[in-house]
Structure formats: structure tokens, C-alpha cells
C-alpha positions as CSV (number, residue, x, y, z in Angstrom):
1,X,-11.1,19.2,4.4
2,X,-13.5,17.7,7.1
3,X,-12.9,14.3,5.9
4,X,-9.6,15.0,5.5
5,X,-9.1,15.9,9.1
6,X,-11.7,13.2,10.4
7,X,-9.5,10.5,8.4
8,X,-6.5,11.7,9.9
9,X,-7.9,11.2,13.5
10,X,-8.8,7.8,12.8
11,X,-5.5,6.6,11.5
12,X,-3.1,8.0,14.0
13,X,-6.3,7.6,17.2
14,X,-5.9,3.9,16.8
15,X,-2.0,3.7,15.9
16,X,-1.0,2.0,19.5
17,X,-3.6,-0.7,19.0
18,X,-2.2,-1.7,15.8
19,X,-0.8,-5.5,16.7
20,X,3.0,-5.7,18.0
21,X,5.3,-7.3,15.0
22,X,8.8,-8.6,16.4
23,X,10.1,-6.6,13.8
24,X,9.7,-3.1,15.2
25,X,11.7,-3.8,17.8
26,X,14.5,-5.0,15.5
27,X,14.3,-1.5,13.4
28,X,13.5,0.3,17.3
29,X,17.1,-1.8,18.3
30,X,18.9,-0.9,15.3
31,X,18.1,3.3,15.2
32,X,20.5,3.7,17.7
33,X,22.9,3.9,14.5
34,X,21.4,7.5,14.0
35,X,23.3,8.7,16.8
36,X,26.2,6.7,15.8
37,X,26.3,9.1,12.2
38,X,26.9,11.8,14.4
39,X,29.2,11.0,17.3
40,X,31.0,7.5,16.5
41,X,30.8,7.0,12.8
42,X,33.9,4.7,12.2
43,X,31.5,2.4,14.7
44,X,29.3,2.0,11.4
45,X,32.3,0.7,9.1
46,X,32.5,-2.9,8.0
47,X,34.7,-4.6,10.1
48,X,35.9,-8.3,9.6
49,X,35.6,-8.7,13.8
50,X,32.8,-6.2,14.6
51,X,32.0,-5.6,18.1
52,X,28.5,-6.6,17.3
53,X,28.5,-8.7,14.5
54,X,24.0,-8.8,15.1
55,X,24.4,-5.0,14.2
56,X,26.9,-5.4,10.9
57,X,24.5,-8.2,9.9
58,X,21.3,-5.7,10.2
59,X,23.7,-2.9,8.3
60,X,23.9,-5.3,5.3
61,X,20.8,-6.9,5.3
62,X,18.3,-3.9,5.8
63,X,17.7,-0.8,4.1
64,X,18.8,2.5,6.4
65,X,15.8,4.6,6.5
66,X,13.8,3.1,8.6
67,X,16.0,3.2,11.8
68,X,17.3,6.4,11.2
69,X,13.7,8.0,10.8
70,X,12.9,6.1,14.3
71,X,16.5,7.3,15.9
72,X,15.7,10.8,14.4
73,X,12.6,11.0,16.5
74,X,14.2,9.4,19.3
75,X,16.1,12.0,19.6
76,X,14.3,14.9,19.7
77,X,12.3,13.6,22.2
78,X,15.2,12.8,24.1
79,X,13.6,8.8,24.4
80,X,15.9,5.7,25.1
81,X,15.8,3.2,22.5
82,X,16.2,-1.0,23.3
83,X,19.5,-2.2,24.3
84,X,18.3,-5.6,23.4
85,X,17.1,-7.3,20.2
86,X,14.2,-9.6,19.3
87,X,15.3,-13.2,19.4
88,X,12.6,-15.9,17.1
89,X,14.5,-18.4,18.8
90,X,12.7,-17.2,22.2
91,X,9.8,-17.4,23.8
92,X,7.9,-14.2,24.3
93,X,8.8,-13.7,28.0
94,X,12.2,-14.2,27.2
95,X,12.5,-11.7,24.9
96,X,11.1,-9.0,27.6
97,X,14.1,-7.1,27.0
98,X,13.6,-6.6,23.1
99,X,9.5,-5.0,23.9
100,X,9.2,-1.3,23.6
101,X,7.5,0.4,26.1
102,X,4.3,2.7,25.4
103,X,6.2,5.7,24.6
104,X,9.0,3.8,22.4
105,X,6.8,1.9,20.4
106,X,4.2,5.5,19.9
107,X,6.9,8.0,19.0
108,X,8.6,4.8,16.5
109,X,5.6,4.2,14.8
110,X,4.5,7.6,14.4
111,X,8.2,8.9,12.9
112,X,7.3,6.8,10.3
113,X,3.4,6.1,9.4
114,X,3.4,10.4,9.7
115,X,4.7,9.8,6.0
116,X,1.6,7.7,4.6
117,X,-0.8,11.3,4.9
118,X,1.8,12.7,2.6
119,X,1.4,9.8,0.5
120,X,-2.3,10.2,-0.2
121,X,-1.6,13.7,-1.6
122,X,0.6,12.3,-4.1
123,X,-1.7,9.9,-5.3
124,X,-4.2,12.4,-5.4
125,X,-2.0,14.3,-7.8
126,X,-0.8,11.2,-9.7
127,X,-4.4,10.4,-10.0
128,X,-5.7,13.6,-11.2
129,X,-3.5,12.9,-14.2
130,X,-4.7,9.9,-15.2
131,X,-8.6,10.2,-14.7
132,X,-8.2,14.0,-16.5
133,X,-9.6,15.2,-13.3
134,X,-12.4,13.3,-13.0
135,X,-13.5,13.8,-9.9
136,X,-15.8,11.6,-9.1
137,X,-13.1,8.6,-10.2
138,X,-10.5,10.9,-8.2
139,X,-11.8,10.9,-5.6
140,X,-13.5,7.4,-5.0
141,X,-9.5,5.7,-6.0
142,X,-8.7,7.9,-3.0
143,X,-11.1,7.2,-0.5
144,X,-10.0,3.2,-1.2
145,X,-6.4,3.8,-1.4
146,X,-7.3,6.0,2.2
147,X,-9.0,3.2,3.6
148,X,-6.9,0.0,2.5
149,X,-6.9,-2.1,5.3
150,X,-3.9,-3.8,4.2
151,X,-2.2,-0.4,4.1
152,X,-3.3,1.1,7.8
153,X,-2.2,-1.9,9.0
154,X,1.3,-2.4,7.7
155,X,2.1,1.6,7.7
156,X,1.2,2.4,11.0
157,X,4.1,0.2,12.6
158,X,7.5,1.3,13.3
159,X,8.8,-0.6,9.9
160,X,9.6,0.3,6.1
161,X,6.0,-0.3,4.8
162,X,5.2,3.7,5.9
163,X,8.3,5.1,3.9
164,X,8.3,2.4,1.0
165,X,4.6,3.5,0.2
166,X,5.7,7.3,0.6
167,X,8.9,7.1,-1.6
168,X,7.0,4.6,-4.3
169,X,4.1,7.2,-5.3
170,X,6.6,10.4,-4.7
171,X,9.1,8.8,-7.3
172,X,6.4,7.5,-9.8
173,X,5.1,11.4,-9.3
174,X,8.4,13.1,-9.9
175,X,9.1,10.4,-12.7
176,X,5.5,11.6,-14.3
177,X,6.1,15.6,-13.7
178,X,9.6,16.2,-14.0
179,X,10.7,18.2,-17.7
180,X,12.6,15.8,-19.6
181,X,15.6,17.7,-19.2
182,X,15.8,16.9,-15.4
183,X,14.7,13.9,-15.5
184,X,17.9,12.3,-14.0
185,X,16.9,14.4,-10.7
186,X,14.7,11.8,-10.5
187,X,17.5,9.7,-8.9
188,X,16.9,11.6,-6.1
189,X,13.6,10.2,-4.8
190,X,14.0,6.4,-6.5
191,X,17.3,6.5,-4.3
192,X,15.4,7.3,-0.9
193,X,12.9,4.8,-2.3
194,X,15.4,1.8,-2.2
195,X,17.3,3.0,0.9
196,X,13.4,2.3,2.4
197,X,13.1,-0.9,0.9
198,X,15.6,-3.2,-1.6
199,X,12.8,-4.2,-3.6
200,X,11.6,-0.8,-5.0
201,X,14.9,-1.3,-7.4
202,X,12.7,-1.4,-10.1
203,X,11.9,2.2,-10.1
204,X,15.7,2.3,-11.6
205,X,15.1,0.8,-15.2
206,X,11.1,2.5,-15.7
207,X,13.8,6.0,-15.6
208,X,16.2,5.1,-17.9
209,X,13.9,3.6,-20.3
210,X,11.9,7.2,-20.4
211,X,15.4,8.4,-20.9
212,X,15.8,6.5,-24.1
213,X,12.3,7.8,-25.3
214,X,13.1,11.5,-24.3
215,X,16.5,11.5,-25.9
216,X,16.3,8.6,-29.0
217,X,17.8,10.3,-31.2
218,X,20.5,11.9,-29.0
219,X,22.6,9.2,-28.2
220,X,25.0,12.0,-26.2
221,X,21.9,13.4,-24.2
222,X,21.3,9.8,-22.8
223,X,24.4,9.1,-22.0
224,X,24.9,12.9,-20.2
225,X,21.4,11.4,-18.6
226,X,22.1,8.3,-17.7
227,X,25.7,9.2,-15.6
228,X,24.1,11.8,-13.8
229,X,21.4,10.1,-12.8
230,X,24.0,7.1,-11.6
231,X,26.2,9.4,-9.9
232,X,23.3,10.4,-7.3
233,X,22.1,7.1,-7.0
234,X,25.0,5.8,-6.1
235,X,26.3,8.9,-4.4
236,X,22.9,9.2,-2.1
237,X,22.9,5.4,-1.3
238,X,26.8,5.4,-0.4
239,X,26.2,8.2,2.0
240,X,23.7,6.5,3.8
241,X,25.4,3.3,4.6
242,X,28.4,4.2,6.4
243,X,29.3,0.2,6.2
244,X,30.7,0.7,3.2
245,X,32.7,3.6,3.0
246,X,35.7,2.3,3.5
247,X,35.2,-1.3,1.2
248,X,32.3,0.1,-0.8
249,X,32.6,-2.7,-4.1
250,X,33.3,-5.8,-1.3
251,X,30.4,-4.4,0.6
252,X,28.0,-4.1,-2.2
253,X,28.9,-8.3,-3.1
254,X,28.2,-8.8,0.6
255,X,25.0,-7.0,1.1
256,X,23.9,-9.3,-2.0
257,X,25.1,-12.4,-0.6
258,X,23.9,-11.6,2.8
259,X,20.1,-11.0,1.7
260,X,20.2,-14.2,-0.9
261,X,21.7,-16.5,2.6
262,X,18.7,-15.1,5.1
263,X,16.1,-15.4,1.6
264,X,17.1,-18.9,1.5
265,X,17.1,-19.7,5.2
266,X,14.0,-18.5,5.9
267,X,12.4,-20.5,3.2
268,X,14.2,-23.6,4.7
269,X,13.2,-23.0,8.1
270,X,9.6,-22.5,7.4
271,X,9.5,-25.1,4.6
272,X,10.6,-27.9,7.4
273,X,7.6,-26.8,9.6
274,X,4.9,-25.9,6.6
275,X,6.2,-27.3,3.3
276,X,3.4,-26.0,1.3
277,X,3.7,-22.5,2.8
278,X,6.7,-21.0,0.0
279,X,5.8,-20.2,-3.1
280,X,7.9,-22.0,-6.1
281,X,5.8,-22.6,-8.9
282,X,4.6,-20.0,-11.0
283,X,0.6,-20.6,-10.1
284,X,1.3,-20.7,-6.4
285,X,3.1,-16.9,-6.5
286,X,-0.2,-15.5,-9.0
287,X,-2.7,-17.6,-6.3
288,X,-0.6,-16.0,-3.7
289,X,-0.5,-12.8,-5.0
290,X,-4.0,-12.5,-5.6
291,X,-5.0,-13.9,-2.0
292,X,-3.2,-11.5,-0.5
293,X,-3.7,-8.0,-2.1
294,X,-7.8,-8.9,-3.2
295,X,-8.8,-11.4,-0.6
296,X,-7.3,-12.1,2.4
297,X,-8.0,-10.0,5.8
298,X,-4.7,-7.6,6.6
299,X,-1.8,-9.8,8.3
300,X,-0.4,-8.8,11.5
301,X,1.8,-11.5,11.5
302,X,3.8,-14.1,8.9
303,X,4.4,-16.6,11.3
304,X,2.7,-17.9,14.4
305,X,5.6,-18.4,17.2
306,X,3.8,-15.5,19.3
307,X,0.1,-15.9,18.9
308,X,-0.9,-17.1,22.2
309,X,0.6,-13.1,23.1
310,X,-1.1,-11.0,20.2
311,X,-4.7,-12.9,20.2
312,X,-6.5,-10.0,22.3
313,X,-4.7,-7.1,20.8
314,X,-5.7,-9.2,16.9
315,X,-9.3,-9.7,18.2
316,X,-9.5,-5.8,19.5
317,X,-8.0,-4.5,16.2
318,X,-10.5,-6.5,14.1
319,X,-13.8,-4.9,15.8
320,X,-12.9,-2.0,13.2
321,X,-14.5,-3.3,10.0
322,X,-12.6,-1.1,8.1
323,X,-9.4,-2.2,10.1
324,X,-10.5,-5.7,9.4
325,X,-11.4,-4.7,5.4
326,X,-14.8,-4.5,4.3
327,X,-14.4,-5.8,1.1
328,X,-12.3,-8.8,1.5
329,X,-13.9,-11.6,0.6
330,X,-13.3,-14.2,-2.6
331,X,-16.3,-12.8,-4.8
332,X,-15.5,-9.1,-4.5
333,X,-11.8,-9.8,-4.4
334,X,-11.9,-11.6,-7.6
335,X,-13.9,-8.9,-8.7
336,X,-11.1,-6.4,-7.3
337,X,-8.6,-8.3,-9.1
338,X,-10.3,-8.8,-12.8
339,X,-11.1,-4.9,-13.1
340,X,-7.6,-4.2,-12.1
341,X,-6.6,-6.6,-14.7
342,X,-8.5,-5.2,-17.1
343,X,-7.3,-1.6,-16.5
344,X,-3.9,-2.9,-16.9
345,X,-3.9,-4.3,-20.2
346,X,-6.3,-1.2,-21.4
347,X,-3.8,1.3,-20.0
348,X,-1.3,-0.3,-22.5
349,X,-3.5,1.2,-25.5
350,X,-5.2,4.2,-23.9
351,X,-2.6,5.9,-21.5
352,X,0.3,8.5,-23.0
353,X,3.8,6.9,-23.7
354,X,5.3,8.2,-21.1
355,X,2.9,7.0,-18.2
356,X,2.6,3.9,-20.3
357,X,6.0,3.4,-19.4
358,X,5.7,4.6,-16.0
359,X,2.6,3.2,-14.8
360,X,1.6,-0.1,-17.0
361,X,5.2,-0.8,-17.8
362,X,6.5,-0.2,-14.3
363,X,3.9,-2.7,-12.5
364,X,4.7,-5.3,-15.0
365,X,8.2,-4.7,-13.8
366,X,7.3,-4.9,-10.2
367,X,5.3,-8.0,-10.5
368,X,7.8,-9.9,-12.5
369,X,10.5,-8.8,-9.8
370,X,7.9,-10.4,-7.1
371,X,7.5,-13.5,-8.7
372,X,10.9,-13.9,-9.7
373,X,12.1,-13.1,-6.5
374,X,9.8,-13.5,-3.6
375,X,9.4,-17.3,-2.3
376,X,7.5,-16.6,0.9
377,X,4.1,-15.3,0.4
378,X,4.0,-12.7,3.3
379,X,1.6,-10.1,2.6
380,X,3.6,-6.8,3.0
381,X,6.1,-8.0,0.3
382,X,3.1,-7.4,-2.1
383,X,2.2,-3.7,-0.5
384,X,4.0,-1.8,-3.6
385,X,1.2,-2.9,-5.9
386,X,-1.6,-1.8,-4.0
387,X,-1.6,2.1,-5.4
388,X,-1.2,0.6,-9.3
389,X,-3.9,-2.1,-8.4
390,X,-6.3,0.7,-7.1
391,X,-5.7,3.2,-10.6
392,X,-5.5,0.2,-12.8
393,X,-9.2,-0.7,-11.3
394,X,-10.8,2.5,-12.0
395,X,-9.6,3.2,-15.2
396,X,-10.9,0.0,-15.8
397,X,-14.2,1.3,-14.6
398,X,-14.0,4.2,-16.6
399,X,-13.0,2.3,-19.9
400,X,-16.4,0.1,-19.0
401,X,-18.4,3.1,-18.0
402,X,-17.8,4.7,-21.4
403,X,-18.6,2.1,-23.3
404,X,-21.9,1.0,-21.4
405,X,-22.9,4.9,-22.2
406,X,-22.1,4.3,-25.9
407,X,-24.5,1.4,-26.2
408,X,-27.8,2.1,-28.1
409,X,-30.5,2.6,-25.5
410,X,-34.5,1.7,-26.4
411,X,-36.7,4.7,-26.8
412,X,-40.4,3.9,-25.5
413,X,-41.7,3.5,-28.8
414,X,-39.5,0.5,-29.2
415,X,-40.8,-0.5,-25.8
């Protein structure tokens, strides 16, 4: 509990030092559409000539949570949010407008990193399950989940990293506890999951496939299963995006279209300035995966159009050598990454069917949907792997510890 409480200090102390990222004030700009749910809600509606075509662009390109979390706050507190958005194209002074003052930019980012305390708990639980209680393996994947420096970076900023971590481990929880006969409640949190972030879709197919296990020889149970758990899904997700309630099917194609248009732009723009930067071939995304989740220092920026602006608040942030991450370097990070590695293909043969599925079977999905999809190496498009990375490691560790035991030892008579 004293840790616990001394952790907790830390992390939300030092929140308002965390370095600005442009995007905050994007999501701070776009939870005005909070209050919009309440009072003008036809202003949310797609509409071929929107009065702010900037705003319908945001509505299909991002996930909802994350502005209405911040506009939620915003207004109990009663506090303004930014009439203006943040412009790339712009210099930093001209984008004045578009900066949250000290208030904003606390009450944003702690609407949303207040989730990631909740999110150690469930890995606590989640990791009590698959260390049978082992406490001293519990609670050492904790202290390094706890202290991630690529995670109290990205989640203490007002974007989706807080809520995506949150929604990952609480759906890969309920997926792990729930009785097989609920099973499709599990819609529930894997819905708030991807209306935090698009690319925690593959939470969708690790629950039907434990379906299919549950119920193989009851073709009617999965099918009962399967509709129900569709039916919140898409129920859930169509209430929270008011852009499509009136077109919901042209919508859907356009939200698709829209995110494939700004993927590909954005590799274009950056590929004219730093060819070498996106990541095409299939041993540039495992060098870039590996970089950035064992080896590389936390990230507080993708590109370099303001650095000149966040040097000093960078340099201040990185005095904290568990800010700056203590173990991030290219031996221990390789060391990181082949114990993980390890633990994953051991968990195939050693771990229960159902968190084989779950757990083993579920990162495989979530790597193969970042190297399939993800072109542009920016760090917190790896974040969802770091909780499997950290259990994968120490049952690893375990596996090795048991069979180091196991090894004949020399008496002193052989000696």
C-alpha cells in the first residue's frame, strides 16, 4: 500500500512536465463534441457540406473516447476548451491559438492517464493467473509494467495511449474470467477498447475463436454467441459516433477510406523528407519493433517540426532516470527481447487453452496486425505489446528458473 501510494504520487506529481505533443491539443479541440451529444447532436451527423469539414474529418478518422473523456472533465470543471486546432503546416508561434493553457492541458491529461492506476490492478489480476500466484514473479512483472518509461510517458498525455492501455488489459481480463456462457458480454469492454483506439480490433477474433472452443460441438450455441456478441459491438460503437447515425454502412466505407488516405499521406510526406524513416520490408518493421519497445529511450515526439520549442521541457523530463528508462540500452534490450521471445513460444506448450488462445494467440495477432499494417515506426503504435512483452518475459524466467533448479548440483565429495 505504501508503494502503492508513493507510485501514485510520482506519476500524477510530474504529469504537467510530461513534454507537449501537438496532438493533445487536436483531441483538447475536438472534446468540444461531448457537449455537442447533449445539446446539438444533429451537429455530429455526417454531412456532405459540414460547417467544419476539420471536425467531420477528426469524426472519421479518430476513435471517440478520447475527446469525450477530456470534454467530460471539461465540464465538470466548468473549463473552456481550444477554439482553434493545431496546424503541422505552422510554425509554433503561429499555432499560439491551438496551446492549452496550464489548467486545460492538467485537467486533459489527467481525465485520461487517471485510467492507467486502474490498469495496473488488472494486470495484477491477469498476472496472478498466469504465474499461479507467484508472488515474487507477480509482483516484480508489476513493478516493470508500473515503471515503463515508454508507458508514463505516452499515458500521461491528454491522448488514447491512457484508455487503449486501460481497455487492452480490462478486455484480455474479462476475456480470461468471464464463464463461457457470457462470454459474448465480452463485447462490451473489446468495444470501448476500439472506440479508444482502431488498432485494438484484434481483440474481436481472440473472442470468437474461444467461442468456437467453448461451444465446438454446438454449432447453435456459437451461433446464439457470436450474434449477441455482434449486436453490442456494433450497437456500442454506433452509439458513440453520432456521424453515422443517419448513413451508418456509407460512413463505415468512409471512416476506412479516410484512415487508409491520411496512412498513406503521411508516409509520403515523411518519405520525401527521410526516405529511410517508413518501414516496408519485413526486417525493417521486426528491427523497428524491437528498437522501440526494448531499446530505444521513450519518444516524446515522431517528428521534429517543433524541437527548437520542446528541447528544455525534453532535457528536464529526462533528469528522471526512470522517466528516461533505466534499462534501455542494446545489450539489456536484446536481453529484454529474447526472454520475451522465449516466453512466447513456451506459453504455446505450457499455458491452458484458453489463455493460449488469449494471451500467446492474441499477441501473435497483434503483431501480425502491426507489421501488416503499420508503415511508420512511431513508438506509441507499438504500446499494446508492452503488457504481453512484460508476462511473456517472466514466464520465460520462470520456465528457465525451473529448469536451472532441476539440474544435478555437485555434493562436496564430488568437489
Amino acid at each position: 500500500m505504501i508503494l502503492a501510494i508513493f507510485w501514485s504520487f510520482f506519476y500524477f506529481k510530474n504529469i504537467i512536465t510530461v513534454p507537449f505533443h501537438p496532438d493533445e491539443a487536436t483531441q483538447i479541440f475536438m472534446s468540444e463534441d461531448f457537449k455537442l451529444l447533449f445539446n446539438n447532436t444533429s451537429d455530429l451527423f455526417y454531412n456532405r457540406d459540414p460547417a467544419s469539414p476539420i471536425k467531420q474529418n477528426y469524426r472519421l478518422l479518430d476513435a471517440p473516447l478520447t475527446k469525450y473523456t477530456i470534454g467530460f472533465w471539461r465540464m465538470i470543471f466548468g473549463i473552456e476548451g481550444l477554439q482553434s486546432d493545431w496546424n503541422w503546416s505552422k510554425s509554433w508561434e503561429l499555432n499560439s491559438a491551438a496551446l492549452p493553457d496550464h489548467n486545460l492541458l492538467l485537467l486533459s491529461r489527467i481525465s485520461l492517464s487517471i485510467f492507467f492506476p486502474f490498469s495496473i490492478f488488472l494486470f495484477y489480476f491477469i498476472a496472478q493467473d498466469l504465474f499461479n500466484h507467484n508472488k515474487i514473479l507477480v509482483l516484480s512483472s508489476l513493478l516493470l509494467f508500473s515503471t515503463n518509461s515508454l508507458l508514463l510517458l505516452h499515458t500521461r498525455r491528454a491522448m488514447a495511449e491512457g484508455l487503449l492501455i486501460f481497455f487492452l488489459i480490462f478486455s484480455l481480463y474479462t476475456l480470461n474470467k468471464l464463464p463461457k456462457k457470457w462470454i459474448f458480454l465480452s463485447a462490451i469492454p473489446i468495444t470501448f477498447a476500439i472506440n479508444a483506439k482502431q488498432s485494438l480490433i484484434f481483440l474481436i477474433p481472440i473472442a470468437l475463436i474461444l467461442m468456437i472452443i467453448y461451444y465446438k460441438k454446438n454449432i447453435k450455441s456459437i451461433a446464439i454467441q457470436t450474434v449477441m456478441f455482434f449486436i453490442l459491438i456494433i450497437g456500442i460503437s454506433y452509439l458513440l459516433n453520432p456521424i453515422s447515425w443517419q448513413e451508418p454502412i456509407k460512413v463505415a466505407k468512409l471512416m476506412i477510406i479516410e484512415r487508409q488516405e491520411l496512412s498513406q499521406d503521411q508516409v509520403s510526406a515523411i518519405s520525401s523528407v527521410t526516405p529511410e524513416f517508413p518501414t516496408i520490408k519485413f526486417k525493417e518493421k521486426i528491427t523497428a519493433f524491437i528498437a522501440q519497445i526494448f531499446v530505444l529511450p521513450p519518444s516524446p515526439q515522431e517528428i521534429s517540426n517543433y524541437q527548437e520549442q520542446l528541447n528544455q521541457s525534453i532535457y528536464e523530463y529526462f533528469k528522471n532516470p526512470i522517466q528516461k528508462g533505466y534499462f534501455r540500452n542494446l545489450i539489456i534490450g536484446t536481453i529484454f527481447f529474447l526472454l520475451s521471445f522465449y516466453g512466447f513460444i513456451i506459453s504455446i506448450f505450457i499455458l491452458p487453452i484458453k489463455q493460449k488462445i488469449i494471451f500467446s494467440l492474441g499477441y501473435l495477432l497483434l503483431i501480425f496486425e502491426i507489421f501488416l499494417f503499420v508503415d511508420l515506426p512511431f513508438q506509441r503504435y507499438y504500446l499494446p505489446t508492452i503488457p504481453f512483452v512484460i508476462w511473456f518475459t517472466f514466464i520465460s524466467l520462470s520456465d528457465l528458473s525451473s529448469k536451472i533448479s532441476k539440474l544435478p548440483r555437485l555434493n562436496h565429495q564430488q568437489l
